[in-house]
C-alpha positions in Angstrom: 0.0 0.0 0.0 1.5 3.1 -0.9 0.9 6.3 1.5 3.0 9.0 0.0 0.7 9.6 -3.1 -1.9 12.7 -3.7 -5.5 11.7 -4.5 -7.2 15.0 -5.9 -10.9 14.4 -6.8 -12.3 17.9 -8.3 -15.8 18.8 -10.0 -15.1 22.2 -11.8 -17.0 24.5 -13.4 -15.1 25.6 -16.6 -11.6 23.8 -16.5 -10.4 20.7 -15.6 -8.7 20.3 -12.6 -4.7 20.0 -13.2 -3.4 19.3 -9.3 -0.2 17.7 -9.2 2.7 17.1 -6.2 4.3 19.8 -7.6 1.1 22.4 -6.9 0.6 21.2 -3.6 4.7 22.1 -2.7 4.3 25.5 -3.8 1.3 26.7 -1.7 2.3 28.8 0.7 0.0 31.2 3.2 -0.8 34.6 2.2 1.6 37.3 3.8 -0.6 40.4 4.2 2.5 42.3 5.8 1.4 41.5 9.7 3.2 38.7 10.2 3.4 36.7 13.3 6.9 36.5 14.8 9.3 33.9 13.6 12.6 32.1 14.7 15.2 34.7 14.8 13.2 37.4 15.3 13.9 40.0 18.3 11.0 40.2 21.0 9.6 43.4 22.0 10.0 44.1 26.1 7.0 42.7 26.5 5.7 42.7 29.9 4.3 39.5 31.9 2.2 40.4 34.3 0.4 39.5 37.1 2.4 36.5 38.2 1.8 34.3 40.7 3.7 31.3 42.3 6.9 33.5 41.6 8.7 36.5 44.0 7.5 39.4 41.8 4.4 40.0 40.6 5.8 41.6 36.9 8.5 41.2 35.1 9.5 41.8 31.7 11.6 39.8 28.8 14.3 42.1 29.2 14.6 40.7 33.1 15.6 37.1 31.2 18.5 38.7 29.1 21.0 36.1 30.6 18.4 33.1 31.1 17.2 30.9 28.1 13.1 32.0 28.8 10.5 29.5 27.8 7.2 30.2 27.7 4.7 27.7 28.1 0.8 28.1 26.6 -1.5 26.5 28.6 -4.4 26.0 30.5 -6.2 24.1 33.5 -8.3 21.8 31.1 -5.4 21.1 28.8 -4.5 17.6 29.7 -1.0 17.3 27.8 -0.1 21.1 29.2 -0.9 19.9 32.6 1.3 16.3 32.4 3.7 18.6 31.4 4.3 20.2 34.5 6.7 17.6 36.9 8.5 17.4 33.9 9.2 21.3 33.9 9.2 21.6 37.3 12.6 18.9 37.4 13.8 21.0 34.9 13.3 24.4 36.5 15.3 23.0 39.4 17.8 21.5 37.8 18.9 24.8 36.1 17.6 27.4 38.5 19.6 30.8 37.1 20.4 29.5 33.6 16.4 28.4 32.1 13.1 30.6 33.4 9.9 28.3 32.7 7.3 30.6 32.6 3.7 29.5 32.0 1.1 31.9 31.0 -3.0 31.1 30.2 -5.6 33.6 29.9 -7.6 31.7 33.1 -8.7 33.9 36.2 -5.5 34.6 39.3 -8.2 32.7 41.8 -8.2 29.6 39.5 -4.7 29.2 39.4 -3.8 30.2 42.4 -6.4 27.1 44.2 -4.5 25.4 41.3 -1.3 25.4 42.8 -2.6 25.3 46.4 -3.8 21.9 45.6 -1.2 20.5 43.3 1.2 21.4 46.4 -0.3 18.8 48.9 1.2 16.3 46.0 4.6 18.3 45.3 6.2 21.6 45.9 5.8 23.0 42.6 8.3 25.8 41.5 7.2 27.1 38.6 5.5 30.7 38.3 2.0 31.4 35.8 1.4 34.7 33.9 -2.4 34.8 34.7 -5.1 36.7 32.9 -3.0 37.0 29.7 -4.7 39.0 27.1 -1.3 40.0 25.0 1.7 37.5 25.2 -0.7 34.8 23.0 -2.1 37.0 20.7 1.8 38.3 19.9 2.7 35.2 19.6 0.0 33.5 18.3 -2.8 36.1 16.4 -4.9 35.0 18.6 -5.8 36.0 22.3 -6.4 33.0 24.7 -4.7 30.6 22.4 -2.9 27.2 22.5 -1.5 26.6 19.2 1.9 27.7 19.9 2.3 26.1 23.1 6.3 27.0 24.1 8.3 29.5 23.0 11.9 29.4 23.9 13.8 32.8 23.7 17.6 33.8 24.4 18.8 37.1 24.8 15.8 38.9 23.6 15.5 36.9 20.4 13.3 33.8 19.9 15.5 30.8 18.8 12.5 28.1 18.8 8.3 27.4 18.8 8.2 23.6 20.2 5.0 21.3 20.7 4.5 19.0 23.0 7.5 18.2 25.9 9.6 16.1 23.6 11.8 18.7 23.1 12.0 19.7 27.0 15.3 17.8 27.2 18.5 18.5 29.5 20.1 17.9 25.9 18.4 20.3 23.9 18.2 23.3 27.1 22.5 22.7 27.0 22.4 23.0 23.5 20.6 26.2 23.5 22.0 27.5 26.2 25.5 27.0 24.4 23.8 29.3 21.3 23.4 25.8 19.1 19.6 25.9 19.1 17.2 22.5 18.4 17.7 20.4 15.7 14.8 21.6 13.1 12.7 17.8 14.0 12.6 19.4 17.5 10.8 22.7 15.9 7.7 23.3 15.2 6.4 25.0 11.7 5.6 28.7 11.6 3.6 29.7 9.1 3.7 33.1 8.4 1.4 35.6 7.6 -2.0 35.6 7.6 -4.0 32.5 8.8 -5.7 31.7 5.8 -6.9 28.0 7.1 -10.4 29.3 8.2 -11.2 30.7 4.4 -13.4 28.2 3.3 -14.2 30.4 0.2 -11.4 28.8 -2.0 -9.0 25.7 -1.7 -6.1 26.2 0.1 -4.3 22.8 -1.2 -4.8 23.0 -4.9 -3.3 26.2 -6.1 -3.0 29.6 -4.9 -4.3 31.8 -8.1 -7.0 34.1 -6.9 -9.2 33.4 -9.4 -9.0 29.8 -9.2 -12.0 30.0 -6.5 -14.3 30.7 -9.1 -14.2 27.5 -10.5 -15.3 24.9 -8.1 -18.5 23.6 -6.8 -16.9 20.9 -5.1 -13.5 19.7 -4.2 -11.3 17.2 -2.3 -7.9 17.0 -1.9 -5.2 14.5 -0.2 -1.7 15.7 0.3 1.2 14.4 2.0 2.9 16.5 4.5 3.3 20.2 2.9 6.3 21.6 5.0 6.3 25.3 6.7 2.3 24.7 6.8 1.1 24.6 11.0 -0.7 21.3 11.4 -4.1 22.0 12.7 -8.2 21.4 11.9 -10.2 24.0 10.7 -14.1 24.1 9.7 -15.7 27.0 8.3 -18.1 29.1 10.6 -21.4 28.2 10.8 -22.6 31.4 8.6 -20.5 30.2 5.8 -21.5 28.6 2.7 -19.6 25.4 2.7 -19.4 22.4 4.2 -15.5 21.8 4.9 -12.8 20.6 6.4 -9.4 21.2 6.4 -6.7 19.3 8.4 -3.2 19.9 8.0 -0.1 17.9 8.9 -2.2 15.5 10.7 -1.6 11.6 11.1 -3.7 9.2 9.6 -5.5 8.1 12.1 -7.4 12.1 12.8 -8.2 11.6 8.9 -10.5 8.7 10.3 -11.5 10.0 13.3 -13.1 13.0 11.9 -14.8 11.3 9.0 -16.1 8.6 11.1 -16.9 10.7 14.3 -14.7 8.7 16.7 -12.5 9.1 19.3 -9.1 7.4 19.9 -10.7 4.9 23.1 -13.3 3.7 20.6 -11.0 2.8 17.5 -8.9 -0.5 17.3 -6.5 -0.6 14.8 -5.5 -4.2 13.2 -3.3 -4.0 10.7 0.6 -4.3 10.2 2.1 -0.7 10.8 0.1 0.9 13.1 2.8 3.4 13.8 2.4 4.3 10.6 -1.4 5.2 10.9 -1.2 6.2 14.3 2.6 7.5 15.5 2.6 9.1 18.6 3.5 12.1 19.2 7.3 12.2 19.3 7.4 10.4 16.2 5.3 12.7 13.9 7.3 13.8 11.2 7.0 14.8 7.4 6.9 10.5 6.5 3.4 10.0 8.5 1.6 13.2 8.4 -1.2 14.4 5.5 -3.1 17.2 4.6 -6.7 16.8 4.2 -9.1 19.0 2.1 -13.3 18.9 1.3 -15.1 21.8 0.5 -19.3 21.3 -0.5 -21.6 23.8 -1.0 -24.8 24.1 2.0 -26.3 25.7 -1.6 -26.4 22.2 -3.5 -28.4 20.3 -1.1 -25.4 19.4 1.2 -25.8 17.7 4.2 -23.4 16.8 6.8 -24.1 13.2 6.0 -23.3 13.2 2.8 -19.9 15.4 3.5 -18.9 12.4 6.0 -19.6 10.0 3.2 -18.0 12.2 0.7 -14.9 12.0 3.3 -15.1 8.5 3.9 -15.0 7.3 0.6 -12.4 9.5 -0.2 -10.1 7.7 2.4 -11.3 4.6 1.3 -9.8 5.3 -2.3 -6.6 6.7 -1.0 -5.6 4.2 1.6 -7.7 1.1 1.3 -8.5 0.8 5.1 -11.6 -1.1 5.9 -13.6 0.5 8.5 -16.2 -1.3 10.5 -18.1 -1.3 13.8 -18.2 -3.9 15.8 -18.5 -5.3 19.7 -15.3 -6.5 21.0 -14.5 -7.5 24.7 -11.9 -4.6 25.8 -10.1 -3.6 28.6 -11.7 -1.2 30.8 -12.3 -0.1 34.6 -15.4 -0.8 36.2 -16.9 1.4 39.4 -18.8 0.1 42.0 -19.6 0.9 45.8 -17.5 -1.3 48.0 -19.7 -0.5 51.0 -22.1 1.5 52.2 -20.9 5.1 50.8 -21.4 8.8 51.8 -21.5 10.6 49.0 -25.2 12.4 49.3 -24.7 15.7 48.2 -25.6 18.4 50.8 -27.6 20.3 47.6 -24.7 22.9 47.6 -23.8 24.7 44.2 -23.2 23.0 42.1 -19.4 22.7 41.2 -17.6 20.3 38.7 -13.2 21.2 39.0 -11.2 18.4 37.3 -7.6 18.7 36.8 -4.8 15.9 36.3 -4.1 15.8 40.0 -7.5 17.0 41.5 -10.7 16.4 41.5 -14.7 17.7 43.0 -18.1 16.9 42.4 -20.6 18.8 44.4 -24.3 18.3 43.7 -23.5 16.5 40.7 -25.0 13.4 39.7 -22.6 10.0 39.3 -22.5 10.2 36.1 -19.9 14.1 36.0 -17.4 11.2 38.1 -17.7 8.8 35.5 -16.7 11.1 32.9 -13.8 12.8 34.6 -12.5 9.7 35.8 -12.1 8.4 32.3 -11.0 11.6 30.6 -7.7 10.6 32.7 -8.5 7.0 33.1 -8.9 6.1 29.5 -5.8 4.8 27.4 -5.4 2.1 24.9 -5.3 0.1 28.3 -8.1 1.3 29.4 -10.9 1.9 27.0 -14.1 2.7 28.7 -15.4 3.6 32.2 -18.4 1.4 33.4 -20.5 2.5 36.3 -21.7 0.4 38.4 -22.3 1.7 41.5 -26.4 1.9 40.9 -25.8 5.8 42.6 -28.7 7.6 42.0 -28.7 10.9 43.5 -26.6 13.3 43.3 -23.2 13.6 45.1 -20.1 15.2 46.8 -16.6 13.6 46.2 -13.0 15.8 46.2 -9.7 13.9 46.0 -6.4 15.3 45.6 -4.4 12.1 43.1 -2.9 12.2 40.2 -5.8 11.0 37.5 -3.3 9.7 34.9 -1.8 6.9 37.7 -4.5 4.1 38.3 -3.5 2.9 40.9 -3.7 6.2 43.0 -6.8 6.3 41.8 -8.0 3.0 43.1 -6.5 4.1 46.5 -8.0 7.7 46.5 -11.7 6.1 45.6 -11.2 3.2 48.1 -11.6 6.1 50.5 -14.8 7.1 49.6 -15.9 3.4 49.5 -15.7 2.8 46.0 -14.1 0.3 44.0 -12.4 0.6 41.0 -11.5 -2.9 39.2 -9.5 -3.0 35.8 -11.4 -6.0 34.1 -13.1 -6.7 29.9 -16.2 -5.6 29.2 -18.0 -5.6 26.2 -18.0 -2.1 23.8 -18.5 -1.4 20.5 -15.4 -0.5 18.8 -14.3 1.6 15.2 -12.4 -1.6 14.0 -9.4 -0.1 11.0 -8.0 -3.2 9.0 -5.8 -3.3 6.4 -7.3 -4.4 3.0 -9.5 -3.3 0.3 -12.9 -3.4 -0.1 
């Protein structure tokens, strides 16, 4: 089966379509002249402000002249950004006047601040949060609130690398830096500059980047592999637009399924004989296993969603040959029942959900808000479902301070309240992916 090939399937209204590899290389974003800020580019002073967790309550870049300064995007919800932090933390320490991790989210100084007042009955966490950020994201981002660039890493004033995810948060690579090397450009990730031209749904994006082009389609899909210096993202047009559409970009194989046959990653079961290839994680995306993804219909035609999922579907189908079916399999999940008489009535308080890697509360919630946090954290390819069984009824009050992503704190923590947690199969129906042709 061959992966690195480009399916185009167009419907034009005047021309034929003439895509090739070629096209698809040469697309680049549109540069309107207010561009975002790139690798080597100087950083204004910019201040960061109000801090908390940290000895001052401001400070500015120019403070971190002699320090590398990371900053790190991120917020309460985000699991990744969260089971991030003992990893930053150890680093923090382990060059305390050389690297400044310095976290900043848009979220409220209250939240973070009962944030780190729990996380500290688990470990004394060192790192400091810019809270109530309205500026530093939408510098470096376009966009206020945002996570898409998650760390930035800048020395002496300039910015020397955008990262995702903690693989590059090495000893290694802070050395490296530190000793005016910079990352390795597999460590990076892509900018693209200019304008953000992803959410323009009004033209393809993948095809060819004549103006008038537009004109010409009532319908379009596109399959590209990876198209370098474009950000890997998902995008969907606004629901005033015109269109159907998708567009994802620099994405693995397996989100390609997942959005065209509405499942998440505990539901899918992949059988077939590279699933790294379909699925790598994270720290092995790279330009060999990530593909671009576009299909534009118009609400005009009679378009329905349903028929833009088939339209995707089949699409995939030609491309890569997977077969896709649905079917009940005995998995591996954790089941929840009361190991005694529990306590849990809620005392009809207001209503509160807070859920957090390492915390969690439930007030005047019903069983059910549990459940789901527990497997938001819970659920793996070990674990893939969450079963209640507790035949709780009412609503309830539960707070634990444990690490959600550790299962066997979790057992411990639950025992507590009187629940059990067992790790045992139970029947589910699963997205099977096969290899083969239908």
């Amino acid at each position: 089966m061959k992966l690195n090939q480009i399916i185009v399937v167009c419907f034009a209204l005047w021309l034929p379509c003439l895509c090739t590899q070629a096209q698809a290389d040469q697309v680049q974003p549109k540069n309107t002249g207010s561009e975002l800020p790139d690798v080597g580019d100087k950083v204004p002073d910019l201040l960061l402000s109000p801090i908390v967790n940290y000895p001052k309550t401001s400070a500015r870049i120019s403070d971190y002249n002699n320090q590398l300064l990371i900053l790190d995007f991120w917020a309460t919800w985000c699991l990744p950004c969260v089971r991030a932090f003992p990893k930053l933390d150890s680093l923090q320490r382990k060059f305390n006047g050389r690297v400044q991790f310095m976290p900043v989210t848009y979220e409220k100084k209250e939240k973070i601040e009962k944030f780190y007042g729990r996380l500290r009955k688990q470990n004394d966490y060192v790192l400091p949060t810019v809270v109530e950020d309205t500026m530093l994201a939408k510098h470096f981002s376009g966009k206020t609130g945002s996570l898409d660039i998650q760390y930035v890493w800048i020395w002496d004033g300039e910015i020397v690398a955008f990262t995702r995810g903690n693989k590059a948060l090495t000893k290694e690579n802070l050395e490296r830096v530190l000793s005016g090397k910079g990352l390795d450009a597999d460590d990076q990730q892509n900018r693209a500059k200019g304008e953000i031209i992803f959410q323009d749904f009004d033209r393809p994006v993948l095809v060819n980047d004549r103006k008038d082009m537009h004109r010409e389609f009532l319908y379009h899909s596109v399959i590209t592999p990876f198209v370098k210096g474009l950000r890997s993202g998902v995008y969907v047009p606004k629901k005033t637009d015109k269109f159907y559409g998708i567009r994802l970009i620099n994405v693995p194989l397996a989100s390609l399924y997942a959005h065209a046959f509405q499942t998440v990653s505990p539901d899918v079961m992949e059988e077939m004989a590279d699933p790294l290839q379909f699925n790598p994680p994270l720290s092995q995306r790279d330009s060999s296993n990530l593909y671009c993804y576009e299909l534009i219909i118009p609400k005009d035609n009679n378009g329905t969603r349903e028929e833009f999922l088939r339209g995707m579907q089949e699409d995939l189908k030609r491309a890569f040959g997977f077969v896709v079916a649905r079917e009940t399999r005995k998995v591996n999940g954790a089941v929840l029942r009361q190991a005694k008489k529990v306590k849990l009535s809620s005392f009809g308080k207001e209503p509160v959900v807070e859920v957090n890697n390492f915390y969690i509360t439930v007030r005047n919630q019903p069983m059910s808000k549990l459940v789901s946090s527990l497997a938001y954290y819970l659920i793996s390819p070990d674990i893939r479902v969450v079963v209640d069984e507790t035949g709780i009824t009412g609503n309830i009050d539960l707070s634990m301070d444990v690490n959600l992503s550790d299962p066997q704190t979790v057992v411990k923590a639950l025992k507590e309240h009187g629940l059990e947690l067992s790790f045992e199969e139970v029947e589910k129906e699963m997205v099977i992916i096969k290899d083969g042709r239908l």
